[in-house]
C-alpha positions as CSV (number, residue, x, y, z in Angstrom):
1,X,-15.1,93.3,147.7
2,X,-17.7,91.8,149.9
3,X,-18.2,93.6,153.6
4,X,-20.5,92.3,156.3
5,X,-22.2,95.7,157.7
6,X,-25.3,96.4,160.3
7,X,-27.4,99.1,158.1
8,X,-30.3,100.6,158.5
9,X,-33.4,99.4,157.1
10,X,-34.9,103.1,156.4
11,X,-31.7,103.8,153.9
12,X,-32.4,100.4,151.9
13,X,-34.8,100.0,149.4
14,X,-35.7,97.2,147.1
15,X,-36.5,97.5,143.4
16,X,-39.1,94.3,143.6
17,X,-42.3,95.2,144.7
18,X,-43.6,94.5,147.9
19,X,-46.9,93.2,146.7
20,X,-45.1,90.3,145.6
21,X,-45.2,89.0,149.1
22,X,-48.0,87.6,151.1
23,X,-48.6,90.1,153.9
24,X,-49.5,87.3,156.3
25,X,-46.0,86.1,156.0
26,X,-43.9,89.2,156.1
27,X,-46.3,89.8,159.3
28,X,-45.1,86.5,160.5
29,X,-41.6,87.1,159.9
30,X,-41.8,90.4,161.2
31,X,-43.2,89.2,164.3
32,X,-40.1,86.9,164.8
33,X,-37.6,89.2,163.8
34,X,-39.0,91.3,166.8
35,X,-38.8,88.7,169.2
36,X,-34.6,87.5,168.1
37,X,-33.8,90.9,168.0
38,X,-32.9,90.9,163.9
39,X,-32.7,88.5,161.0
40,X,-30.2,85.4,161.0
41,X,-29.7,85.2,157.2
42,X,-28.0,88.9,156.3
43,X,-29.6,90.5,153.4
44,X,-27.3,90.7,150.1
45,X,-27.2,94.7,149.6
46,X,-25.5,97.5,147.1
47,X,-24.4,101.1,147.6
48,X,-26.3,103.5,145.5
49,X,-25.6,106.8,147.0
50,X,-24.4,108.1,150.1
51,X,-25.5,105.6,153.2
52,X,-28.1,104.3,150.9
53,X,-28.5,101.0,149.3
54,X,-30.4,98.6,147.2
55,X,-31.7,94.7,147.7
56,X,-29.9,92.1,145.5
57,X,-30.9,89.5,147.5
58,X,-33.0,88.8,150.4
59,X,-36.2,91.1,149.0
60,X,-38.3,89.3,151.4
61,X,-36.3,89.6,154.2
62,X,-35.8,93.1,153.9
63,X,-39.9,93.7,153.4
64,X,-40.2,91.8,156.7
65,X,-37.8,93.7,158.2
66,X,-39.3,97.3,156.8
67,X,-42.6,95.7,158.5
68,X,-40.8,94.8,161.9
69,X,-39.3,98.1,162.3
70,X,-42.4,99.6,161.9
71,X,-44.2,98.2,164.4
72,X,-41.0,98.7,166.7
73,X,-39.0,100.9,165.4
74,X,-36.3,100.6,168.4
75,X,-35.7,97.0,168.1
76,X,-35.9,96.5,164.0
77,X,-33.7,99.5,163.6
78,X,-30.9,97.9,161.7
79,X,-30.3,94.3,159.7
80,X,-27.6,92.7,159.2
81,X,-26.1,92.9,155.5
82,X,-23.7,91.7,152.9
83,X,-22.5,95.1,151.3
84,X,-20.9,94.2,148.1
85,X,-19.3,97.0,145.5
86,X,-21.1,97.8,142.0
87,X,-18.6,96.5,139.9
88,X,-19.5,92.9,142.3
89,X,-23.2,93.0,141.5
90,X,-23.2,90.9,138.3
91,X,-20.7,88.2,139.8
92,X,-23.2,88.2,143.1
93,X,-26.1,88.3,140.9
94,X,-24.5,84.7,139.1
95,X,-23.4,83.5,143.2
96,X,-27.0,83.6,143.8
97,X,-28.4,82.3,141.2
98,X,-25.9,79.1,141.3
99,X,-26.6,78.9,145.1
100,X,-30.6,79.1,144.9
101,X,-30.0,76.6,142.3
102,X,-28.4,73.8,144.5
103,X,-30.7,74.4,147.5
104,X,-33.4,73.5,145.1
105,X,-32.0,70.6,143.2
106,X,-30.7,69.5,147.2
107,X,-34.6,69.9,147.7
108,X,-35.6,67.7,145.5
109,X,-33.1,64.6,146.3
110,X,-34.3,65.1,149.6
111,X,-37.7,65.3,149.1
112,X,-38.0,61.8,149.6
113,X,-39.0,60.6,153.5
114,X,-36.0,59.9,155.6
115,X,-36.5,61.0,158.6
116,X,-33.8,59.4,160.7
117,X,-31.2,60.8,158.0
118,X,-32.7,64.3,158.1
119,X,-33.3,65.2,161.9
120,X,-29.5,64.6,163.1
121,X,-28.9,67.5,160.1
122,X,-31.3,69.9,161.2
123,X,-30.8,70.0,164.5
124,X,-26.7,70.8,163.8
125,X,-28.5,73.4,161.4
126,X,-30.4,74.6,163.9
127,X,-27.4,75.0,166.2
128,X,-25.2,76.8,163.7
129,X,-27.8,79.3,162.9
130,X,-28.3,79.9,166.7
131,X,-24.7,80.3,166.8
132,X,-23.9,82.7,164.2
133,X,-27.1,85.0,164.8
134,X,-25.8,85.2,168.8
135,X,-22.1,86.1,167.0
136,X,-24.3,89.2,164.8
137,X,-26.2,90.4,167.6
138,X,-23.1,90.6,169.8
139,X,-21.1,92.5,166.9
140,X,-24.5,94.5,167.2
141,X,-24.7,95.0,170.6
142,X,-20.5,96.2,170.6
143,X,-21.0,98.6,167.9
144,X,-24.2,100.2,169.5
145,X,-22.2,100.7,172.5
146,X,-19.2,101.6,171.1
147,X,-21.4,104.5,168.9
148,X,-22.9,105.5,172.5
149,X,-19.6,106.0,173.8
150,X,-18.2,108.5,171.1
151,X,-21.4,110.6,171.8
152,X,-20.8,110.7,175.5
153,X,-17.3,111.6,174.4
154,X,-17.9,114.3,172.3
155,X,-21.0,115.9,174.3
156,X,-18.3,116.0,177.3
157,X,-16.3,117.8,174.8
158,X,-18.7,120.6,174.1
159,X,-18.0,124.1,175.6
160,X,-20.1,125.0,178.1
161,X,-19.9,129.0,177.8
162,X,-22.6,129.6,175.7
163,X,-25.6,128.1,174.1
164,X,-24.9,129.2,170.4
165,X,-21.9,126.5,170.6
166,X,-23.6,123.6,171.3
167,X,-24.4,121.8,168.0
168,X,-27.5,120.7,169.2
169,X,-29.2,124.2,169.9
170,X,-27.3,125.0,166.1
171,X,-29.7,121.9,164.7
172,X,-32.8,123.1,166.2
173,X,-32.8,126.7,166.1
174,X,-30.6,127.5,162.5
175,X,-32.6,127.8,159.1
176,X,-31.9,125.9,156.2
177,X,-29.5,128.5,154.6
178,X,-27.6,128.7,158.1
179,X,-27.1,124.9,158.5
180,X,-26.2,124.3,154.3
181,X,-23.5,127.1,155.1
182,X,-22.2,125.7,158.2
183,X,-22.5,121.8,156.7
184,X,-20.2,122.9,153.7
185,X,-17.7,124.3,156.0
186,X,-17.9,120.7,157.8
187,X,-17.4,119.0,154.5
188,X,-20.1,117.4,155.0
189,X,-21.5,116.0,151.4
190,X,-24.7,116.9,150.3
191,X,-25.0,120.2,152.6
192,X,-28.0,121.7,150.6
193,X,-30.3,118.7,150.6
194,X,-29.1,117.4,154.2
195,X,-30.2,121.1,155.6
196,X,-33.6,120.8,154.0
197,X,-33.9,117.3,155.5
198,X,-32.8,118.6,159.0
199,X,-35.5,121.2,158.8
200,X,-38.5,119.7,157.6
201,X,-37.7,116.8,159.8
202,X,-37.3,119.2,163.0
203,X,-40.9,121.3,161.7
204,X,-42.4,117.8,162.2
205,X,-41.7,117.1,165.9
206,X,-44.3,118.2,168.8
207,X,-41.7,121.1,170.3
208,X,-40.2,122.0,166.4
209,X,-36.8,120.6,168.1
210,X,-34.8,117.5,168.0
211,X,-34.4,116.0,171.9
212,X,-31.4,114.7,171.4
213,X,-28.6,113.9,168.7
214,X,-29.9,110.2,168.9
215,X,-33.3,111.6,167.7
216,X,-31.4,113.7,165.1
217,X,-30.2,110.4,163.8
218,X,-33.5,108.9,163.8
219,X,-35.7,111.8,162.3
220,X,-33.3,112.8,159.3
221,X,-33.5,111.1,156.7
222,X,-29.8,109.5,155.3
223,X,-28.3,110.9,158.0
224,X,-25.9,108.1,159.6
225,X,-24.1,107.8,162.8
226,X,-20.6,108.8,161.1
227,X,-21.9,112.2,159.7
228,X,-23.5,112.9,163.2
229,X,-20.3,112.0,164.7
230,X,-18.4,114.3,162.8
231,X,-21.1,117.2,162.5
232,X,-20.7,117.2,166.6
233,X,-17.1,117.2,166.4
234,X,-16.8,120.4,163.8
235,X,-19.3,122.5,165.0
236,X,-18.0,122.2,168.8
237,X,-14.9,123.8,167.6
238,X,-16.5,127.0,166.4
């Protein structure tokens, strides 16, 4: 099965090396991805752990991307992405192959100059690539908001009577022992190394203390918007 997804670009990773690429054009790229707001053809991606993938195709995309989020990280923050299951890859693997395949031998029988024949084309091209990369940033834009909302929600939801409940103050002020415990009691998979993330990741900030659960999101490494969501949602009820 074959699912379109918006993932982030920090839990992907490509096994081609990114020396394979001209750094003037992944800066290029980069630079244009910025100024859209995300890449219009959706990198081809598997799942190798838990919210953590691998490139199957689109390695230069993804490279540009890794460079456009690190010049702004807010705006290159996620890609959009073809998420296909393991037993898939071969099959995709063959799809691609077969697809690269026509695109050149199309190349080549079109190599020749007609220009008349060839603008009318692009331009409808053109068009439909405008039109579907409005459609992803839209489905983008929906699911940002819709992730903003269920924070609200569950913040408002937090007991007020004391400081110890708020899962926030629990992220920044427990040691890694405390949050494996509590993160096993939350069912949360991988508690051990997910604590030791959330720790060495809060000893790095200025104030040794996450501002906010957006900044959790952003500072731990493989921790997604899901297991946020549903740390928040345990951990108020204690």
């Amino acid at each position: 099965m074959i699912n379109f997804s918006l993932v982030d670009v920090k839990s992907i990773a490509s096994n081609e090396p990114r020396s394979n690429f001209a750094e003037s054009d992944l800066e290029n790229l980069a630079d244009i991805i910025i100024e859209t707001g995300g890449i219009i053809r959706p990198l081809v991606v598997k799942v190798t752990g838990v919210e953590s993938y691998t490139v199957v195709d689109g390695h230069f995309e993804y490279y540009a991307a890794v460079r456009a989020r690190e010049k702004n990280p807010r705006q290159g923050e996620m890609v959009n992405a073809f998420v296909i299951a393991p037993k898939l890859e071969d099959l995709v693997v063959k799809q691609v192959a077969s697809l690269k395949g026509i695109d050149s031998s199309t190349k080549q029988v079109t190599s020749k100059p007609e220009t008349t024949k060839l603008e009318p084309r692009l331009a409808n091209l053109e068009l439909r690539l405008e039109k579907q990369f409005n459609e992803f940033k839209s489905e983008f834009l929906q699911e940002r908001q819709r992730i903003d909302s269920q924070f609200k929600q569950l913040e408002n939801l937090i007991p007020q009577k004391g400081e110890q409940s708020n899962p926030l103050t629990l992220l920044n002020t427990l040691d890694k022992d405390e949050l494996s415990i509590k993160l096993q009691r939350s069912r949360i998979s991988g508690a051990e190394k997910l604590a030791k993330a959330i720790e060495d990741a809060r000893h790095k900030k200025p104030k040794q203390e996450f501002e906010d659960y957006r900044d959790v999101v952003k500072s731990v490494k493989n921790l997604g918007d899901k297991t946020i969501l549903t740390i928040i949602d345990e951990w108020s009820r204690n």
